[in-house]
matplotlib code that plots the C-alpha trace (Angstrom):
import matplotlib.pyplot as plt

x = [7.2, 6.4, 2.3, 1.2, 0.2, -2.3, -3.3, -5.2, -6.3, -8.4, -9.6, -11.8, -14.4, -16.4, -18.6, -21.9, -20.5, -16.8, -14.2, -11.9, -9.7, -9.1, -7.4, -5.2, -3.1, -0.3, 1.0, 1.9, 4.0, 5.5, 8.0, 7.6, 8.1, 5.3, 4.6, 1.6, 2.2, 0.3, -1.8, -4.3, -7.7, -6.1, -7.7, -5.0, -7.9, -10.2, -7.6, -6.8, -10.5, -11.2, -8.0, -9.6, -12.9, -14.3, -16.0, -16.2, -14.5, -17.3, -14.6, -11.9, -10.9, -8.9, -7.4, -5.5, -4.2, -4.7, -2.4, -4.6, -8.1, -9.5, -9.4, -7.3, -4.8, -4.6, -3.4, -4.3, -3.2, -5.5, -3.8, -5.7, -5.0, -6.1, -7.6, -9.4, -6.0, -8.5, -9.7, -7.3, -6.3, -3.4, -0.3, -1.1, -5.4, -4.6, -2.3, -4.7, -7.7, -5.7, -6.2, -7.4, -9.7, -13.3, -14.6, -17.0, -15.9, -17.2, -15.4, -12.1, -12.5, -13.1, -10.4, -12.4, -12.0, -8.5, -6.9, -3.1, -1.9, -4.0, -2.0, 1.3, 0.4, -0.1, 3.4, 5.2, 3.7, 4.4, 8.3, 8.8, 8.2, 10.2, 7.6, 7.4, 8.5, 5.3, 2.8, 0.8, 1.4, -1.2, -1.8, -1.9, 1.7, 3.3, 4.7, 3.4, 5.7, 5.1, 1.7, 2.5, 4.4, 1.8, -0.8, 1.4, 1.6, -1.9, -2.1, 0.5, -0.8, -3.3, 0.0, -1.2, 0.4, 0.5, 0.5, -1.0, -0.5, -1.8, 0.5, 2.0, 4.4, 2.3, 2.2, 5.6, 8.9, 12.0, 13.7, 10.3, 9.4, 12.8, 12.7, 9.2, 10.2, 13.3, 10.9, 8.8, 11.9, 12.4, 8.9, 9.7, 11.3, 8.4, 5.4, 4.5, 4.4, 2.2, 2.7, 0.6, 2.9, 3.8, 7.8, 10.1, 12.7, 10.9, 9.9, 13.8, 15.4, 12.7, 10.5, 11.3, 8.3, 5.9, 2.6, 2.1, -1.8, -3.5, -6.8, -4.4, -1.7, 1.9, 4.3, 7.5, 10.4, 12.6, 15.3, 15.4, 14.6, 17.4, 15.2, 17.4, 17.5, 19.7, 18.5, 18.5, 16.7, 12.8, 10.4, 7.4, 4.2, 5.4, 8.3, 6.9, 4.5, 6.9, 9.1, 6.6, 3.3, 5.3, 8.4, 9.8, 6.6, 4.1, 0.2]
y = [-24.5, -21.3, -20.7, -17.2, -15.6, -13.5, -14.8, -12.7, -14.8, -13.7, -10.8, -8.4, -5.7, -3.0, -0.3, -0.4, -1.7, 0.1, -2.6, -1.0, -3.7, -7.0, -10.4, -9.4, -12.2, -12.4, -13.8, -11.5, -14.1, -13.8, -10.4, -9.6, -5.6, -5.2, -2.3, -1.2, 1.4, 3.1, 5.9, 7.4, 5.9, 2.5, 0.9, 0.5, 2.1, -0.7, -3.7, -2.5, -2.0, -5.4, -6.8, -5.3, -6.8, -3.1, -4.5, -7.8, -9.6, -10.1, -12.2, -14.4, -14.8, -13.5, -16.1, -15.4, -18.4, -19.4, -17.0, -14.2, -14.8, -11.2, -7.8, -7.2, -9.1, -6.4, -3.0, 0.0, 3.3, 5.1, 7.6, 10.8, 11.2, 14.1, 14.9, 17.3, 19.5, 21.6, 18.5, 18.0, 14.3, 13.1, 10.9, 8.1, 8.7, 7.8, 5.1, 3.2, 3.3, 0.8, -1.9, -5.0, -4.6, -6.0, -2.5, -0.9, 1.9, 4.5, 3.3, 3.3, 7.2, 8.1, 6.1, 4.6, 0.6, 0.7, -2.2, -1.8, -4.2, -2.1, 0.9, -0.8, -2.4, 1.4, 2.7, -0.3, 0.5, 4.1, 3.0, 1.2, 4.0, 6.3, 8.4, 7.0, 10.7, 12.1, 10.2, 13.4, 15.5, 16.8, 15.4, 18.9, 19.5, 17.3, 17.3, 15.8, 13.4, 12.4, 12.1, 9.5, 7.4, 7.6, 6.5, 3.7, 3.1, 2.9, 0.1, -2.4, -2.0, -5.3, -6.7, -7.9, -10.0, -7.7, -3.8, -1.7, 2.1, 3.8, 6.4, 7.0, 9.8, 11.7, 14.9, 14.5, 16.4, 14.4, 14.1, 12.9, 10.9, 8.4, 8.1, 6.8, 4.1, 3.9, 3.0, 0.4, -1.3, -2.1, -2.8, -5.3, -7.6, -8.7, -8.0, -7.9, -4.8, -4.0, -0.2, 1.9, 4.4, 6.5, 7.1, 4.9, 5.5, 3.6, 1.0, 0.7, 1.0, -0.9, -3.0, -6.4, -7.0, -4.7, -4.4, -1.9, -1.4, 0.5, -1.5, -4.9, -5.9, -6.3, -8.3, -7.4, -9.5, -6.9, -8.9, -10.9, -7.9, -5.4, -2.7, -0.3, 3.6, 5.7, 6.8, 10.3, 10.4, 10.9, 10.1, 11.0, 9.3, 8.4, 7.4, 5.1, 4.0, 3.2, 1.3, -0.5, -1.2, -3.0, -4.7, -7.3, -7.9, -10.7, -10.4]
z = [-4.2, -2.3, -2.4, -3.3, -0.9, -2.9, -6.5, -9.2, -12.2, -15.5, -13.3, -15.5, -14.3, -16.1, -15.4, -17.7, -20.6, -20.7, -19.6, -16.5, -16.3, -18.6, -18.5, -14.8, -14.0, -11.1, -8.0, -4.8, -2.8, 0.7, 1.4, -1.7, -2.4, -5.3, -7.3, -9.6, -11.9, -14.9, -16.3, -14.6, -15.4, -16.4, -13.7, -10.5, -8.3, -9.2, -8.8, -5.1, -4.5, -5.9, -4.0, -0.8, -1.2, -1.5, -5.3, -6.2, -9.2, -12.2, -13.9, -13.3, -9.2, -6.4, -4.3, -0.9, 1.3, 4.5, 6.6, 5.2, 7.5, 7.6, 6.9, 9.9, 8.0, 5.5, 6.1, 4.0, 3.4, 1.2, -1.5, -0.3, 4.1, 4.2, 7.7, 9.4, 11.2, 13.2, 14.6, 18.5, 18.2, 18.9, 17.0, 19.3, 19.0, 15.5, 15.3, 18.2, 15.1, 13.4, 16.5, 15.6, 18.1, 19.2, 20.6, 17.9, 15.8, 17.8, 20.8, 19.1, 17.9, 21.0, 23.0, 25.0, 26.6, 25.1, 26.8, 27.9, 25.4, 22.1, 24.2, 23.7, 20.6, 18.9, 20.7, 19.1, 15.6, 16.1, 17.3, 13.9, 11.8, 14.3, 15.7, 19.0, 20.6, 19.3, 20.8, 22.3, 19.8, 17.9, 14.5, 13.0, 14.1, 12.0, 8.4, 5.8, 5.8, 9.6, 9.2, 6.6, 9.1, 11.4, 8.9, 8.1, 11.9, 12.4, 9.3, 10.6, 13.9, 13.4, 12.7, 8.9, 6.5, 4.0, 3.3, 0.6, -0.2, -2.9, -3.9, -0.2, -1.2, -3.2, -1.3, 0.1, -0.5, -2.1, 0.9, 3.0, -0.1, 0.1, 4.2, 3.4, 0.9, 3.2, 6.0, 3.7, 3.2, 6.2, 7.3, 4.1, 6.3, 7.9, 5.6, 2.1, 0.5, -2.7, -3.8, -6.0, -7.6, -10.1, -9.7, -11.6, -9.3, -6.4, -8.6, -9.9, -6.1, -4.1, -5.7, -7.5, -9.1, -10.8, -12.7, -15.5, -15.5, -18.6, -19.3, -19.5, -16.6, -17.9, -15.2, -15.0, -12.9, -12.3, -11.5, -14.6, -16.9, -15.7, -15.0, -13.3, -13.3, -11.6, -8.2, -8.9, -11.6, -12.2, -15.2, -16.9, -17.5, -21.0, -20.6, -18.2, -20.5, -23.4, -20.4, -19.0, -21.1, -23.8, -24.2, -21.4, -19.3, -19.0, -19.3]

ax = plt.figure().add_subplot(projection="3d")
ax.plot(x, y, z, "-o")
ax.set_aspect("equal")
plt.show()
């Protein structure tokens, strides 16, 4: 039997008194393409921050296995990436951050002690989400949707186990939006992907397993439950909740 690779059992958290999240159970498992969904405020900030070791569980555990050692096996691309365009740094400046390096922070925002291999290591990450012919361009040149591929470039560039984005196409065009989850499907191939999202039509066409997240956690397998949309189509908030917070899903 296949071990999870990530494990989240009985997991609860509050702030003062006012319960966040309550009674989270489920099993992230190797390739899997994973979303979370829900309304905002029902808590999918606080599971990836607890799944990232940013706050730690009051109740119940988080378990990851032995392939996942460190950090470094984890990359992360935060929902807002918002940087500072005036600032001159350049496509492959950023993607080298994500080094799983020994140099100090400081070091690595300044480019400095980069050893060949990091060099090559950032190119290679930057070739797999099709950037690789921007590498001296400046950041601030870019679309919104490039940017995102480099962001994503500098995450996998510590080669980890498995990848987490929280809301990766929210500022993103339709057409930038599916060469995004395009891309994630193929980075798929070779790492776990956990999503935080709010478009039923990624979770229909890419993922096959979700999380609805209001308070509660609500597991769907979306293979056995016939989830499906048609790609073209788009939802609202409600409809995802009436979809997703009740009927066919596991607590």
């Amino acid at each position: 039997m296949q071990k999870a690779l990530l494990k989240v059992e009985n997991l609860s958290f509050k702030y003062d008194k006012e319960y966040v999240l309550k009674d989270i159970n489920f099993e992230l498992y190797d390739k899997d393409f994973f979303a979370i969904t829900g309304p905002n405020g029902g808590g999918k900030s606080t599971l990836i921050k607890l799944i990232l070791n940013i706050l730690k569980p009051q109740f119940g555990t988080i378990e990851l296995n032995n392939s996942i050692k460190s950090s470094l096996d984890i990359g992360y691309v935060p929902q807002n990436t918002n940087i500072n365009l005036d600032f001159p740094i350049s496509v492959l400046d950023v993607a080298m951050m994500g080094n799983g390096s020994k140099h100090n922070t400081l070091k690595r925002a300044l480019n400095i002690n980069y050893t060949k291999l990091e060099i090559e290591c950032a190119k290679n990450s930057l070739a797999k989400v099709g950037m690789q012919g921007f590498l001296n361009t400046k950041i601030s040149n870019l679309s919104g949707g490039q940017r995102q591929r480099v962001m994503i470039a500098r995450a996998i560039c510590s080669h980890p186990k498995l990848l987490i984005l929280d809301e990766p196409t929210s500022s993103i065009d339709i057409n930038g939006q599916k060469e995004i989850y395009s891309l994630l499907k193929e980075l798929n191939r070779d790492i776990t992907i956990l999503v935080v999202t709010h478009d039923l039509t990624v979770i229909s066409n890419y993922a096959n397993r979700v999380l609805y997240v209001n308070q509660e956690g609500f597991l769907h397998n979306l293979k056995q439950d016939r989830f499906r949309v048609n790609k073209d189509e788009h939802f609202c908030e409600v409809e995802l909740m009436q979809m997703l917070g009740k009927n066919g899903g596991q607590n």
